[in-house]
N, C-alpha and C positions, 0 to 999 in steps of 0.2 A: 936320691929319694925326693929333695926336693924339686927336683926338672919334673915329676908326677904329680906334683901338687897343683895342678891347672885352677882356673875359678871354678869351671862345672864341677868339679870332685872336691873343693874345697864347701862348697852349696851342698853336695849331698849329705859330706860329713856333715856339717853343721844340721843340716834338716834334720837328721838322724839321732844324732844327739839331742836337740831337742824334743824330736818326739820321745825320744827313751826319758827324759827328764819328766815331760808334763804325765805320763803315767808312773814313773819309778817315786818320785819325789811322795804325792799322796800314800802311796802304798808304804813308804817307809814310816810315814806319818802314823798310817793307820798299824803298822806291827807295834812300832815302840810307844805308841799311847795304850795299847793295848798290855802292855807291860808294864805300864807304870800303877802307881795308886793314887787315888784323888787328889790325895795334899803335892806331891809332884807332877800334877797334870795343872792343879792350878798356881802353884810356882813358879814356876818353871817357864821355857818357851818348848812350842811343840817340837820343835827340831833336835833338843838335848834329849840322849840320850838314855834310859832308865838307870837309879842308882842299882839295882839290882833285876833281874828276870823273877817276876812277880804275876805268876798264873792263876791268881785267885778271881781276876776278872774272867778268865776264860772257862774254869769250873762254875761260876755265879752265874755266868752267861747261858751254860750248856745246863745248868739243873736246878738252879733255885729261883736265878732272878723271877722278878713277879710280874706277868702280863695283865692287865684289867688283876681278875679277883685271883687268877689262877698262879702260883708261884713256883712251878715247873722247870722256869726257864725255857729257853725255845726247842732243846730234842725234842716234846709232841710234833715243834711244827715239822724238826729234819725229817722225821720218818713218815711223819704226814706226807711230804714232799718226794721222799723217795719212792712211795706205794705209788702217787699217783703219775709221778714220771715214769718209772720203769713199765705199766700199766698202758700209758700214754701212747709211750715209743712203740712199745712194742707192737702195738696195732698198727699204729700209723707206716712204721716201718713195714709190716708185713702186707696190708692193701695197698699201701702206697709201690711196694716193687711190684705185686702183681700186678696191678691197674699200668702202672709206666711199662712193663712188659707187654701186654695185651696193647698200647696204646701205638707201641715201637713197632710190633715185631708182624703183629695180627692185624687183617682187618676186619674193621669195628664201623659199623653203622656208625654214619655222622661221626666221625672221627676229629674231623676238622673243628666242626661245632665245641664238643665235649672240650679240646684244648682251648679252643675258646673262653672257655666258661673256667676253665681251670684257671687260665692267666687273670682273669676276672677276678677269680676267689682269693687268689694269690696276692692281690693288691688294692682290695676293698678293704677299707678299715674295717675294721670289727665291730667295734665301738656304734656303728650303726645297724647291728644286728644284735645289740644286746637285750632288749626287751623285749624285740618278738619270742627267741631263745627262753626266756626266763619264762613267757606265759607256755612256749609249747611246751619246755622241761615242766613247767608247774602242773598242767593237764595230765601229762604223763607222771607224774608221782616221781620224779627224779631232780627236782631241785633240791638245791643246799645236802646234795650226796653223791656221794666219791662214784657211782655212775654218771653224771651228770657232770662236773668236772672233769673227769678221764674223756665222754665223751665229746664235751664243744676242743677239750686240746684234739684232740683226734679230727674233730671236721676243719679246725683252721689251719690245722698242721700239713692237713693232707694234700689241697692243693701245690703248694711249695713242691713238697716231696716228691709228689707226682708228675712233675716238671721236671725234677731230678732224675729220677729212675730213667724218664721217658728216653732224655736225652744220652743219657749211658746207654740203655741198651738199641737205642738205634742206633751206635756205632759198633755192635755187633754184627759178625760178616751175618750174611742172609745164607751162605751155602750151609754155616751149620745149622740153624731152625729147620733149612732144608733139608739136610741127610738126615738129622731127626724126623721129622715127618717122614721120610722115605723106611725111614725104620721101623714106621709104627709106632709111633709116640705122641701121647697127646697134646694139647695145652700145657695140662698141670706136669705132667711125666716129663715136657720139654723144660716146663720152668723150675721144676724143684733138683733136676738130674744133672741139668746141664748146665741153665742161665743161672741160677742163684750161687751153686760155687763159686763162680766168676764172678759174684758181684762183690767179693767183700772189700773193696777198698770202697765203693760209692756207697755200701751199705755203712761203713762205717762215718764218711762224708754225712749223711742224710741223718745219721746218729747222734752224732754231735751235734746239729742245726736243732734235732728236736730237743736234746736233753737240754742245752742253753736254751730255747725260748720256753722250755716247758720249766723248766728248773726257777728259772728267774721272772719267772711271771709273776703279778701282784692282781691286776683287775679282773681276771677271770678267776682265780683261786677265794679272791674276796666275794665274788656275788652267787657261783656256783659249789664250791665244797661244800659250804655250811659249816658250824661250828667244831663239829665233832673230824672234819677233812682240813681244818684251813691249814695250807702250806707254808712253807719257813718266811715268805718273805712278810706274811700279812703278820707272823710270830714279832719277825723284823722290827717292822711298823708300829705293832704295841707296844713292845718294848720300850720304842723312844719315846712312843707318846704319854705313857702312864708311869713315866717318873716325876715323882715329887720334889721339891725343893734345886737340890745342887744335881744336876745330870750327873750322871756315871758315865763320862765320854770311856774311860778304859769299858766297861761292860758294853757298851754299843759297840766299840772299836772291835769286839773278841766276837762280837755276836757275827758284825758285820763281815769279820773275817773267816766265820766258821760257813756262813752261808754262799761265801763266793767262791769255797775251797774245791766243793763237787767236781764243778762244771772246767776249773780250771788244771785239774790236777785229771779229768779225764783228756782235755786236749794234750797235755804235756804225754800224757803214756800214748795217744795215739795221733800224734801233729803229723809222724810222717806218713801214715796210711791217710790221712785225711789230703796232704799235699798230693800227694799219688792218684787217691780217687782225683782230687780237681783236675788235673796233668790228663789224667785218663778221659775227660771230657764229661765229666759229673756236674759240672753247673755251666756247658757250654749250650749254645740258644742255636 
């Protein structure tokens, strides 16, 4: 055993373990402060572990604690969050494969250009298109409302996606598109009959990419929902900011722990379809 212990493999391990440390260590941090009660959070050092499993932080967190005036706790913001993701996705997933199919498979006036513009969309910050956004949704009657919100995740989402799809299905053989059309089949007949069953591992690839950036967003949920849409992270945010006197790290801890649960516990049920789509050539260029 030890003739296999070379330097290069003794460097992996090591790199390995410490990456596992510089994420596992925080996370451990943030379960068991989330377990404890104030006078044992300030006691104590962060690293000991709870005298007892003490979930009163994680009920305070999910339904009374007080954001500004309102003292709900953050579920308004979860299910705020989930309407406008699942809403999100599922648009963006659905033009986003058509558009990458028509992009792939069909030709499309100025083909070239459009991908052009795409990679453009794909990798312009945002941040610079936030104002204009804000007067054209205000013109149109859809700012600070959960159309408006659902719709800018849907326009910055879509480049990305559309890059993804595109390059999935142009590794589809050409002779099937082809004996489809020889069949009599049209566009849509070809994509909903044939190309879209075969897509679900990249469909679910593209899946995951939105529901993390749409889940965990904060600056498009804070200037587009408005009050009555804002999603969990900006709930997040008030939370820590409008505590008085001695913070309630346990109630941040439970909050912050309910908010990251979604997105991470959707990778976990599907990491190996997501490995498979990428394998499959879902985010190759």
């Amino acid at each position: 055993m030890i003739r296999h212990l070379t330097p290069a493999r003794i460097g992996i391990y090591a790199f390995l373990i410490i990456s596992a440390a510089f994420f596992l260590i925080p996370f451990f941090v943030i379960v068991t402060t989330s377990l404890k009660t104030v006078d044992e959070i300030r006691g104590g050092s962060i690293f000991e572990l709870p005298q007892a499993l003490d979930f009163s932080a994680w009920t305070k967190a999910w339904g009374t604690a007080c954001i500004g005036r309102d003292c709900a706790g953050i579920s308004p913001g979860f299910f705020n969050s989930v309407k406008i993701m699942v809403l999100s996705t599922g648009i963006s997933l659905f033009v986003a494969a058509l558009n990458g199919f028509a992009l792939a498979q069909w030709r499309v006036p100025h083909d070239g250009k459009i991908l052009a513009m795409l990679l453009l969309g794909a990798f312009l910050p945002y941040q610079v298109m936030l104002y204009p956004l804000v007067r054209m949704f205000s013109i149109a009657g859809i700012n600070q409302s959960l159309a408006g919100v659902v719709l800018v995740h849907v326009l910055f989402g879509l480049p990305i996606l559309i890059l993804i799809f595109r390059n999935f299905y142009i590794s589809l053989p050409a002779e099937l598109i082809k004996a489809a059309r020889v069949d009599g089949a049209g566009f849509f007949q070809t994509f909903f009959r044939i190309v879209l069953p075969m897509s679900v591992n990249v469909i679910i690839v593209a899946a995951i990419l939105s529901v993390t950036g749409v889940w965990n967003d904060y600056l498009l949920g804070l200037i587009f929902a408005g009050r009555e849409n804002l999603p969990m992270t900006v709930a997040l945010a008030g939370l820590v900011g409008t505590q008085i006197g001695v913070p309630e790290y346990n109630v941040n801890m439970a909050a912050t722990l309910i908010t990251a649960l979604p997105p991470l516990l959707l990778y976990l049920a599907s990491g190996r379809y997501f490995v498979r789509g990428v394998t499959a050539g879902a985010v190759k260029g």
